[in-house]
C-alpha positions, -999 to 999 in steps of 0.1 A, spaced: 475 -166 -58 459 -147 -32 474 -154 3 502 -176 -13 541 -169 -9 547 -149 -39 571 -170 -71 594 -152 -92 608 -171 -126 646 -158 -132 658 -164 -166 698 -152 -175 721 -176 -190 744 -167 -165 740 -189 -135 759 -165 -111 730 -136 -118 701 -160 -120 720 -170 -82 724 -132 -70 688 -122 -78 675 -158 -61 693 -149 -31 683 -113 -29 642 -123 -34 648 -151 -8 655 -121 20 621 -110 6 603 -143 8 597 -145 -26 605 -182 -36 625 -186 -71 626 -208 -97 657 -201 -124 661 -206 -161 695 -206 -187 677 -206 -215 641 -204 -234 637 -240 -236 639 -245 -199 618 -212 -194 590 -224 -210 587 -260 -197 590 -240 -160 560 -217 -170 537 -246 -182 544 -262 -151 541 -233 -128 519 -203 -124 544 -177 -113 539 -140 -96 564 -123 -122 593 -132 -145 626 -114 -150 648 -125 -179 673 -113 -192 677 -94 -229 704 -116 -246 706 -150 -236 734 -165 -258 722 -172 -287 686 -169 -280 665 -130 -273 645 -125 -244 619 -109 -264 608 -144 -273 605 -152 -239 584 -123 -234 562 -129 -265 559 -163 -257 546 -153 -217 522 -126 -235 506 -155 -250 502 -178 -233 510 -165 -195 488 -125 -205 484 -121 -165 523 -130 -156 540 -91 -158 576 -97 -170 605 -72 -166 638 -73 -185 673 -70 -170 706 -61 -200 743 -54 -198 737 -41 -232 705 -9 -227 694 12 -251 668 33 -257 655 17 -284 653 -20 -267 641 0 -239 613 13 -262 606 -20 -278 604 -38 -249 580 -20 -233 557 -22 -263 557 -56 -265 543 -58 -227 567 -56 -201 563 -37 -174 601 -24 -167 635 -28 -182 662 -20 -165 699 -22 -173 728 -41 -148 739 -44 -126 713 -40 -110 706 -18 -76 695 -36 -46 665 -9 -39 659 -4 -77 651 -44 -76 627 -42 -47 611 -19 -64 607 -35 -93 594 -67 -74 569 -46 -52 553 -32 -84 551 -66 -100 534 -77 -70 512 -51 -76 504 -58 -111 498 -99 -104 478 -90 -75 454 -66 -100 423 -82 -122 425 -76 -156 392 -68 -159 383 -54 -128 402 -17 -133 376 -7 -158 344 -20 -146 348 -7 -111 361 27 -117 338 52 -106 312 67 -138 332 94 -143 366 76 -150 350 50 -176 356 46 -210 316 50 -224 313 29 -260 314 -6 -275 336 4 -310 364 -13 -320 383 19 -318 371 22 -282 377 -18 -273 416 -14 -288 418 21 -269 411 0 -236 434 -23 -243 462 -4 -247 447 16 -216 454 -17 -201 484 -27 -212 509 7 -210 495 8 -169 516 -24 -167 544 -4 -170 568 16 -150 574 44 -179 563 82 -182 536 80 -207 525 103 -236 489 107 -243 477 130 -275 448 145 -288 429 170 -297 414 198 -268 385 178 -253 390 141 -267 396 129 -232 433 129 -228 427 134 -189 404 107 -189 427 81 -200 454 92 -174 426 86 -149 416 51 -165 459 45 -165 460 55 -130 432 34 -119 448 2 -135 483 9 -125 501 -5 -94 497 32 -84 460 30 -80 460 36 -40 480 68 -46 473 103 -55 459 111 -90 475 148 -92 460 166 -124 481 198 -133 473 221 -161 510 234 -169 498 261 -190 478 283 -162 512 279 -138 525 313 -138 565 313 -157 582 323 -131 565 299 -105 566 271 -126 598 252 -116 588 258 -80 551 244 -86 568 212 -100 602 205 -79 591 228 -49 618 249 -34 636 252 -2 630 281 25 647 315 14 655 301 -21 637 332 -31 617 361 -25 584 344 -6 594 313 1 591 317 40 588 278 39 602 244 21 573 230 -3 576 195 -13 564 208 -49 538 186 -75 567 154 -81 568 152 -46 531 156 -37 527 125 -64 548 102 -48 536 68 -52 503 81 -76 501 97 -107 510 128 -121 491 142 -150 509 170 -168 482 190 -190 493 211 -221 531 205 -215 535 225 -252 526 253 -234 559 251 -207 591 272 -214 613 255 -237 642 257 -206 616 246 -183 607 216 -210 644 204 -211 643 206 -166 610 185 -169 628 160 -192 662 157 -173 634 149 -142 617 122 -163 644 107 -177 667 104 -144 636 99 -127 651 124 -98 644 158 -88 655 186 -71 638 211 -51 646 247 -56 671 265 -39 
C-alpha cells in the first residue's frame, strides 16, 4: 500500500456520521468507503484492502465488536478504532483487548480524529514482523518458548494501541525490556524512548521532574523546564517502580494519564 492514497472503511449505522467523518478524511486525502451495517462491512473488506477501519460500537441491532473480531481474523494487518455515544470504561477496556488500536467516544474532535488517523497510518504502514527482527540486540526478546512466542505477541498486539500500558514483574524479569520492544513496534517508534526510574526522583522534585515547572514557581527554578511528559512527546515514556511514588503524587500521575493533559508547575 506503499505510495498509494491511503483508504479508510467507516462503519456507523447512522448515515449522517458515516457522511461527517467521509467529508472530514476527504480534506485529508484519505478516500472512504462507508458501511450501515456488518453485512455490508464485510462484503466491503473482502473486496478491498483498506488503510484502517472505524466503526462504530452499537450499530442497531448488531455490536461492533463483531466487526472487529471478524477484521482480527481475517483482515490481522487492518488496525480498527471504535467510535460510541455510549463509553465506558469497561467497553473501553474490552475493546482494546480484543485488538483495536483506540476507542474514543462522540462526538468526536476534529484534531482528536486526525490524530487517530495519523496513528493508524502509522500502524498500516508498520510490518508485523519486522519490529522484532530489526530491533537492535539489546531490545530483542532472546528464546523460542511458547511463553516467550505468546509474550511477543501480545508485545505486538498492545503497541497497536493508543493506551497507557501496565507492565509487571518481578525486579529483573525484563519489564524495561518490553517497553523498549512496545516502543519499537509502536507508531511512536521515531520518537524518544525516555526511561525514568520514579523511585530515585527526589519527593519534593518529583512533580517538577514529570510536568516541569514554570520560572519562579519556586525556590531554583530560574527557568521554565518542559518536564519528562513533555520531553516524551511523540515517544514513549517508561515509568520505573511507580509503587515507589507518593500516594498524592500517584493520584497527579493518574489524573495526567487519564485526561491525557498536563500541567507544568507553577
Amino acid at each position: 500500500m506503499a505510495g498509494s492514497r491511503a483508504t479508510a472503511l467507516i462503519v456507523d449505522d447512522e448515515p449522517d456520521i458515516c457522511q461527517l467523518i467521509q467529508m472530514t478524511l476527504a480534506k485529508l486525502d484519505i478516500k472512504c468507503d462507508t458501511a450501515v451495517n456488518l453485512t455490508e462491512a464485510r462484503r466491503l473488506l473482502g473486496e478491498n484492502r483498506y488503510h484502517f477501519c472505524i466503526t462504530d460500537l452499537r450499530l442497531k441491532s448488531e455490536s461492533g465488536f463483531e466487526l472487529l473480531e471478524h477484521i482480527q481474523t481475517n483482515h490481522p494487518l487492518t488496525p480498527v478504532a471504535m467510535i460510541t455515544a455510549h463509553g465506558s470504561v469497561e467497553a473501553a477496556v474490552n475493546a482494546l483487548k480484543a485488538g483495536a488500536f483506540d476507542f474514543v467516544s462522540k462526538p468526536i474532535a476534529i484534531d482528536q480524529l486526525r490524530n487517530m488517523v495519523s496513528s493508524a497510518l502509522k500502524l498500516a504502514a508498520n510490518n508485523p514482523i519486522e519490529p522484532f527482527t530489526s530491533q537492535p540486540a539489546p531490545t530483542r526478546l532472546i528464546g523460542s518458548s511458547n511463553a516467550i512466542k505468546s509474550l511477543r505477541k501480545q508485545i505486538l498486539k498492545v503497541a497497536r494501541t493508543r493506551t497507557p500500558i501496565l507492565i509487571t514483574g518481578e525486579s529483573g524479569t525484563g519489564k524495561e525490556l518490553a517497553a523498549q520492544m512496545i516502543h519499537h513496534a509502536s507508531p511512536q517508534a521515531a520518537g524518544p524512548f525516555i526511561p525514568v526510574n520514579c523511585g530515585a526522583i527526589p519527593t519534593d522534585l518529583i512533580e517538577s521532574e514529570l510536568f516541569g515547572h514554570i520560572k519562579g514557581s519556586f525556590s531554583g527554578a530560574t527557568s521554565d523546564r518542559e518536564g519528562l511528559f513533555r520531553a516524551a512527546h511523540g515517544g514513549t515514556l517508561f515509568l520505573d517502580e511507580i509503587a515507589d511514588l507518593p500516594l498524592s503524587m500517584q493520584v497527579k500521575l493518574l489524573r495526567a494519564i487519564q485526561e491525557r493533559k498536563i500541567r507544568p508547575v507553577g
